[in-house]
C-alpha positions in Angstrom: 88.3 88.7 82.4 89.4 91.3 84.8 93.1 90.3 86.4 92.6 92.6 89.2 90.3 90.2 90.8 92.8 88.0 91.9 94.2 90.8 94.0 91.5 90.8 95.8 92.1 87.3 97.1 94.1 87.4 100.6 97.6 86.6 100.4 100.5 86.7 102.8 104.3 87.0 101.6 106.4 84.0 102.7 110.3 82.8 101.9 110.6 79.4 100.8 113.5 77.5 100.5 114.9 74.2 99.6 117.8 72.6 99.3 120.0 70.5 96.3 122.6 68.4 97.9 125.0 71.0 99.7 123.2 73.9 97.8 120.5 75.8 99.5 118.5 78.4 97.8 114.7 80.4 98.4 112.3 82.9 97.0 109.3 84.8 97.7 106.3 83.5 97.3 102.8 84.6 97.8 100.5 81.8 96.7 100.5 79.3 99.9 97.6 77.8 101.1 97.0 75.0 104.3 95.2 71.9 102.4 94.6 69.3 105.6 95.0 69.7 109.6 95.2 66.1 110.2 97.7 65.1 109.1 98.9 68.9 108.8 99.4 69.9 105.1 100.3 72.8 102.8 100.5 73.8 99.3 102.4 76.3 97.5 102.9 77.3 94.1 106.2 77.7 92.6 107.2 78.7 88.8 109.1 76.2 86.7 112.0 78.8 85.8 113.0 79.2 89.4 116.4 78.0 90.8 113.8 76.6 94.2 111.7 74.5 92.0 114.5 72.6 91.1 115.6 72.4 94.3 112.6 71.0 95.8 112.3 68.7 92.8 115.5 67.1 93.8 115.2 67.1 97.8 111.4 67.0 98.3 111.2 68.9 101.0 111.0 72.8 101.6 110.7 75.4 104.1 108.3 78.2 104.4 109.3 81.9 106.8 106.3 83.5 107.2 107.3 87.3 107.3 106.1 90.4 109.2 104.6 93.7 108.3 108.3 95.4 108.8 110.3 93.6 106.4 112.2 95.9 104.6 112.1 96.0 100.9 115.7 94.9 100.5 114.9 91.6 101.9 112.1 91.1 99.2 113.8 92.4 96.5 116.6 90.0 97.2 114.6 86.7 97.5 112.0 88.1 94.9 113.9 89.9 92.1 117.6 88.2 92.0 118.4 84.3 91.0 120.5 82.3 93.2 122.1 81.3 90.1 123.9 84.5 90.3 124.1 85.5 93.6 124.1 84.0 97.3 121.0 85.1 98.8 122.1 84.4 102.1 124.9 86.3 102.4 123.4 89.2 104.4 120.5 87.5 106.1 120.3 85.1 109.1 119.5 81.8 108.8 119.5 78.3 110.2 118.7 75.2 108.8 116.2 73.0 109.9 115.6 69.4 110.6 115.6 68.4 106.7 118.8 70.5 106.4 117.2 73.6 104.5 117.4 76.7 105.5 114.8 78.8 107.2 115.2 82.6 107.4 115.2 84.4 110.9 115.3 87.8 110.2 111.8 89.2 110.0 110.2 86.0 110.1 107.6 85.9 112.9 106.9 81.8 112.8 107.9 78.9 110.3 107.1 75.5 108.3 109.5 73.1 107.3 107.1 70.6 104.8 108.0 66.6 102.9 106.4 67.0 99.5 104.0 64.2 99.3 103.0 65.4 95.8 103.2 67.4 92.9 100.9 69.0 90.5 101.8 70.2 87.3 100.0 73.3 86.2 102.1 74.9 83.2 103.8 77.3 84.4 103.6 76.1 87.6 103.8 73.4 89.7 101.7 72.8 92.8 104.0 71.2 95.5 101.9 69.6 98.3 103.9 68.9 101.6 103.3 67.4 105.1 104.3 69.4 107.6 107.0 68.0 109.9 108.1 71.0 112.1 107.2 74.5 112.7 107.5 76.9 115.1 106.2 80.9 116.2 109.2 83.0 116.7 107.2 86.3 117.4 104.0 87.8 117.7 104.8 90.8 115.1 101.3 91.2 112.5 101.8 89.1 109.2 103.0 91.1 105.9 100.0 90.7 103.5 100.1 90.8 99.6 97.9 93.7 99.5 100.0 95.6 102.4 103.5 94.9 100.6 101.3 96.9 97.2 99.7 99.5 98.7 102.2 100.7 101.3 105.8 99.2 100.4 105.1 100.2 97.3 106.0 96.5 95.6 105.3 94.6 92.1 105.5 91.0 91.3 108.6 89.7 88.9 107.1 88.0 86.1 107.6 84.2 87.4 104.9 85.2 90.7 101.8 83.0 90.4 99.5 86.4 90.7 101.6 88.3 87.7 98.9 89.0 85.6 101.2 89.7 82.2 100.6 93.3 82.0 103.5 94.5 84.5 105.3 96.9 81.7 101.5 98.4 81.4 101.4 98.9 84.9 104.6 100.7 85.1 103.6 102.7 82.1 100.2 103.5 84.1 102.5 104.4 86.9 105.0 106.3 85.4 101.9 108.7 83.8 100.4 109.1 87.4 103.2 110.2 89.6 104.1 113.9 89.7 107.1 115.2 87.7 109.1 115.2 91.0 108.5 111.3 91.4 110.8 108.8 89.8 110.0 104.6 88.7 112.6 102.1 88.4 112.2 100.8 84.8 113.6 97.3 86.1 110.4 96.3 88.8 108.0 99.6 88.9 109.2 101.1 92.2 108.3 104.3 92.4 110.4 107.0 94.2 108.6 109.7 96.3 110.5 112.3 98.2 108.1 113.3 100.6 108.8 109.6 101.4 112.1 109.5 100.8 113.9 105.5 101.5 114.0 105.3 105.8 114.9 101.6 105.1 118.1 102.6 103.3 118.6 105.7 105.4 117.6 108.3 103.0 115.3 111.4 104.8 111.8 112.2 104.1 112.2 115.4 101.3 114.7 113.9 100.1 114.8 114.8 95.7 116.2 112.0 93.5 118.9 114.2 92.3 120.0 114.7 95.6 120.5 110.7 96.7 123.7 109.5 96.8 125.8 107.9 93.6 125.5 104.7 94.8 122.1 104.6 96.0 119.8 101.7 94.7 116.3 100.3 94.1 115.4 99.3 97.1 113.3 96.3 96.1 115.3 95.1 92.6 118.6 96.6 93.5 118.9 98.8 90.2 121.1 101.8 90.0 119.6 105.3 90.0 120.3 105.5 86.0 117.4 102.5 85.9 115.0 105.4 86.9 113.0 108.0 84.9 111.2 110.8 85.2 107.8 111.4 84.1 
Protein backbone atom coordinates (compact mmCIF):
# COMPACT_ATOMS: atom_id res chain seq x y z
CA UNK A 1 0.00 0.00 0.00
CA UNK A 2 1.42 3.27 -1.00
CA UNK A 3 1.04 6.01 2.09
CA UNK A 4 1.52 8.83 -0.16
CA UNK A 5 -1.87 8.47 -1.34
CA UNK A 6 -3.39 9.89 1.50
CA UNK A 7 -1.57 13.10 0.72
CA UNK A 8 -3.30 13.37 -2.01
CA UNK A 9 -6.58 13.79 -0.15
CA UNK A 10 -7.44 17.65 0.49
CA UNK A 11 -6.83 18.87 3.89
CA UNK A 12 -6.95 22.10 5.60
CA UNK A 13 -4.87 22.95 8.94
CA UNK A 14 -7.11 23.88 11.91
CA UNK A 15 -6.45 24.59 15.90
CA UNK A 16 -8.72 22.73 18.08
CA UNK A 17 -9.13 23.28 21.51
CA UNK A 18 -11.03 22.13 24.53
CA UNK A 19 -11.24 22.73 27.79
CA UNK A 20 -10.93 20.52 31.41
CA UNK A 21 -12.50 22.41 34.25
CA UNK A 22 -10.35 25.77 34.43
CA UNK A 23 -7.72 24.20 32.02
CA UNK A 24 -7.79 24.98 28.40
CA UNK A 25 -5.53 23.45 25.93
CA UNK A 26 -5.39 22.88 21.68
CA UNK A 27 -3.45 21.30 18.83
CA UNK A 28 -3.23 21.11 15.25
CA UNK A 29 -5.09 19.10 13.45
CA UNK A 30 -5.61 18.26 9.90
CA UNK A 31 -8.17 15.55 9.61
CA UNK A 32 -11.67 17.53 9.96
CA UNK A 33 -14.51 16.83 7.92
CA UNK A 34 -18.39 18.42 7.92
CA UNK A 35 -20.74 15.14 8.43
CA UNK A 36 -24.49 16.89 8.33
CA UNK A 37 -25.91 20.51 7.42
CA UNK A 38 -29.09 20.09 9.12
CA UNK A 39 -28.58 19.99 11.95
CA UNK A 40 -24.91 21.29 11.24
CA UNK A 41 -22.25 18.72 12.20
CA UNK A 42 -18.51 18.04 12.16
CA UNK A 43 -16.01 15.45 12.78
CA UNK A 44 -12.47 15.42 13.61
CA UNK A 45 -9.89 13.12 14.51
CA UNK A 46 -7.75 13.37 17.45
CA UNK A 47 -4.95 10.89 18.80
CA UNK A 48 -5.43 9.22 22.20
CA UNK A 49 -1.94 10.52 23.54
CA UNK A 50 -2.82 14.12 23.30
CA UNK A 51 -3.40 16.50 26.28
CA UNK A 52 -6.93 17.77 23.85
CA UNK A 53 -8.39 14.32 23.74
CA UNK A 54 -8.58 14.28 27.17
CA UNK A 55 -9.86 17.45 27.44
CA UNK A 56 -12.73 16.99 25.18
CA UNK A 57 -13.38 13.64 26.80
CA UNK A 58 -14.06 15.47 30.03
CA UNK A 59 -16.01 18.65 28.66
CA UNK A 60 -17.53 17.40 25.37
CA UNK A 61 -17.25 20.17 23.63
CA UNK A 62 -14.44 21.71 21.38
CA UNK A 63 -13.44 24.43 19.18
CA UNK A 64 -12.08 24.50 15.77
CA UNK A 65 -9.83 28.05 14.22
CA UNK A 66 -9.61 27.48 10.76
CA UNK A 67 -6.22 29.19 9.80
CA UNK A 68 -4.95 31.17 6.77
CA UNK A 69 -2.28 30.69 4.11
CA UNK A 70 0.16 33.22 6.29
CA UNK A 71 0.40 31.55 9.48
CA UNK A 72 3.71 31.52 10.46
CA UNK A 73 5.45 28.40 11.34
CA UNK A 74 5.92 29.32 14.99
CA UNK A 75 2.35 29.16 15.48
CA UNK A 76 2.20 25.54 14.14
CA UNK A 77 5.03 24.37 15.67
CA UNK A 78 3.65 25.49 18.97
CA UNK A 79 0.14 23.88 18.80
CA UNK A 80 1.67 20.92 16.61
CA UNK A 81 5.11 19.92 18.14
CA UNK A 82 4.93 20.99 22.00
CA UNK A 83 2.33 19.36 24.85
CA UNK A 84 0.50 21.55 27.03
CA UNK A 85 1.58 19.36 29.62
CA UNK A 86 4.67 21.25 29.56
CA UNK A 87 4.11 24.42 28.38
CA UNK A 88 1.13 27.09 28.06
CA UNK A 89 0.38 27.36 24.57
CA UNK A 90 -1.39 30.44 24.89
CA UNK A 91 1.06 32.44 26.24
CA UNK A 92 1.98 34.41 23.10
CA UNK A 93 -1.10 34.01 21.06
CA UNK A 94 -4.53 35.81 21.18
CA UNK A 95 -7.45 34.24 22.23
CA UNK A 96 -10.95 34.36 23.53
CA UNK A 97 -13.13 31.95 24.76
CA UNK A 98 -16.31 31.16 23.40
CA UNK A 99 -19.77 30.37 24.48
CA UNK A 100 -18.81 26.84 25.95
CA UNK A 101 -15.90 28.55 27.79
CA UNK A 102 -13.00 27.20 25.40
CA UNK A 103 -10.83 28.95 23.78
CA UNK A 104 -10.71 29.90 20.15
CA UNK A 105 -7.56 31.38 18.59
CA UNK A 106 -7.62 34.85 16.78
CA UNK A 107 -4.47 35.31 15.40
CA UNK A 108 -4.42 34.03 11.93
CA UNK A 109 -7.63 32.43 12.04
CA UNK A 110 -9.86 33.66 9.20
CA UNK A 111 -13.38 32.06 10.63
CA UNK A 112 -14.36 29.45 13.56
CA UNK A 113 -16.46 26.43 14.99
CA UNK A 114 -17.21 25.95 18.52
CA UNK A 115 -18.93 22.08 18.29
CA UNK A 116 -21.11 19.71 21.48
CA UNK A 117 -19.72 16.26 20.91
CA UNK A 118 -22.77 14.14 20.38
CA UNK A 119 -20.50 11.15 19.84
CA UNK A 120 -17.45 9.30 19.87
CA UNK A 121 -15.74 6.75 17.80
CA UNK A 122 -13.05 4.82 18.85
CA UNK A 123 -10.56 3.98 16.11
CA UNK A 124 -7.19 2.78 17.93
CA UNK A 125 -5.19 5.27 17.84
CA UNK A 126 -7.71 7.53 17.39
CA UNK A 127 -10.86 8.66 18.34
CA UNK A 128 -13.45 10.16 16.01
CA UNK A 129 -15.26 13.02 18.00
CA UNK A 130 -18.49 13.94 16.25
CA UNK A 131 -19.95 17.47 17.35
CA UNK A 132 -22.97 19.75 16.61
CA UNK A 133 -22.18 22.88 15.84
CA UNK A 134 -23.49 25.60 18.12
CA UNK A 135 -21.60 28.87 17.03
CA UNK A 136 -19.32 29.98 14.41
CA UNK A 137 -18.34 32.86 12.89
CA UNK A 138 -15.95 34.36 9.53
CA UNK A 139 -13.44 36.66 10.95
CA UNK A 140 -11.71 37.41 7.41
CA UNK A 141 -11.69 36.70 4.02
CA UNK A 142 -7.68 35.68 3.89
CA UNK A 143 -7.35 32.02 1.57
CA UNK A 144 -7.38 28.84 3.81
CA UNK A 145 -3.88 27.14 4.78
CA UNK A 146 -4.08 23.66 3.05
CA UNK A 147 -2.22 20.48 4.19
CA UNK A 148 -0.52 20.21 0.95
CA UNK A 149 0.43 24.20 1.02
CA UNK A 150 1.87 23.97 4.77
CA UNK A 151 4.30 20.71 2.87
CA UNK A 152 5.19 22.06 -0.15
CA UNK A 153 5.90 25.73 0.65
CA UNK A 154 6.25 26.12 4.59
CA UNK A 155 8.25 23.46 4.36
CA UNK A 156 6.28 21.29 7.41
CA UNK A 157 6.10 17.48 8.70
CA UNK A 158 3.54 15.88 10.80
CA UNK A 159 4.59 14.78 14.67
CA UNK A 160 3.98 11.25 14.96
CA UNK A 161 0.44 11.47 16.89
CA UNK A 162 -1.14 13.36 13.24
CA UNK A 163 -3.88 11.08 11.78
CA UNK A 164 -2.00 11.38 8.15
CA UNK A 165 1.65 10.34 9.81
CA UNK A 166 2.27 7.46 7.77
CA UNK A 167 5.12 5.87 10.27
CA UNK A 168 8.05 6.43 8.08
CA UNK A 169 8.90 10.28 9.27
CA UNK A 170 12.77 9.35 10.40
CA UNK A 171 12.82 7.80 6.58
CA UNK A 172 11.64 10.89 5.36
CA UNK A 173 14.06 13.02 7.03
CA UNK A 174 16.79 10.60 6.00
CA UNK A 175 15.43 11.02 2.31
CA UNK A 176 15.56 14.70 3.01
CA UNK A 177 18.69 15.03 4.59
CA UNK A 178 20.35 13.08 1.25
CA UNK A 179 18.60 15.61 -1.13
CA UNK A 180 19.41 18.96 0.11
CA UNK A 181 22.69 20.53 -0.94
CA UNK A 182 25.67 20.58 1.39
CA UNK A 183 24.81 24.26 2.21
CA UNK A 184 21.26 23.23 3.51
CA UNK A 185 20.63 22.13 7.06
CA UNK A 186 17.44 19.58 8.67
CA UNK A 187 16.38 19.81 12.10
CA UNK A 188 16.80 16.13 13.42
CA UNK A 189 13.81 16.91 15.93
CA UNK A 190 10.67 17.43 12.97
CA UNK A 191 12.54 17.43 9.40
CA UNK A 192 12.73 21.22 8.77
CA UNK A 193 14.95 21.96 6.43
CA UNK A 194 17.05 25.10 6.42
CA UNK A 195 17.70 26.93 2.99
CA UNK A 196 19.65 30.14 2.86
CA UNK A 197 18.58 31.35 -0.27
CA UNK A 198 15.41 31.25 1.85
CA UNK A 199 16.64 32.21 4.82
CA UNK A 200 13.65 32.44 8.06
CA UNK A 201 11.59 36.05 7.08
CA UNK A 202 9.09 34.77 9.86
CA UNK A 203 11.81 35.00 12.45
CA UNK A 204 13.61 37.89 10.89
CA UNK A 205 16.47 36.10 9.42
CA UNK A 206 17.50 37.54 5.52
CA UNK A 207 17.24 35.71 2.40
CA UNK A 208 21.31 34.42 1.90
CA UNK A 209 21.53 34.02 5.04
CA UNK A 210 24.27 30.68 5.93
CA UNK A 211 23.39 28.53 9.02
CA UNK A 212 26.70 29.43 10.54
CA UNK A 213 25.94 32.78 10.34
CA UNK A 214 22.29 32.74 12.36
CA UNK A 215 22.38 33.95 15.61
CA UNK A 216 23.18 31.76 18.97
CA UNK A 217 19.88 31.66 19.97
CA UNK A 218 18.10 31.18 16.83
CA UNK A 219 15.56 28.21 16.67
CA UNK A 220 13.50 25.70 14.63
CA UNK A 221 10.99 27.60 13.55
CA UNK A 222 8.30 24.89 13.45
CA UNK A 223 9.59 22.50 16.66
CA UNK A 224 11.54 25.12 18.45
CA UNK A 225 14.92 23.10 18.56
CA UNK A 226 18.24 24.82 18.94
CA UNK A 227 20.64 25.14 16.02
CA UNK A 228 22.85 22.13 17.61
CA UNK A 229 19.41 19.89 16.64
CA UNK A 230 20.62 20.48 12.95
CA UNK A 231 22.97 18.67 10.59
CA UNK A 232 24.52 18.97 7.64
CA UNK A 233 24.45 16.70 4.77
Amino acid sequence: MDKKTFHKVSYGLYVVCSKNKEKINGQIANALFQVTSDPPTIAISINKKNLTHEYIDASKVFTISILDKNTPLTLIGMFGFKSGRDIDKFKKVNFKLGVTQSPIILDNTLAYLEAQVINKIDVGTHSIFIGKIIDSAVLSKEKAMTYDYYHEVKGGYSPKTAPTYDGNLDKKIEKKKEEVKMEKYVCTVCGYVYDPVKGDTESGIAAGTAFEDLPDDWVCPICGAGKDAFEKQ
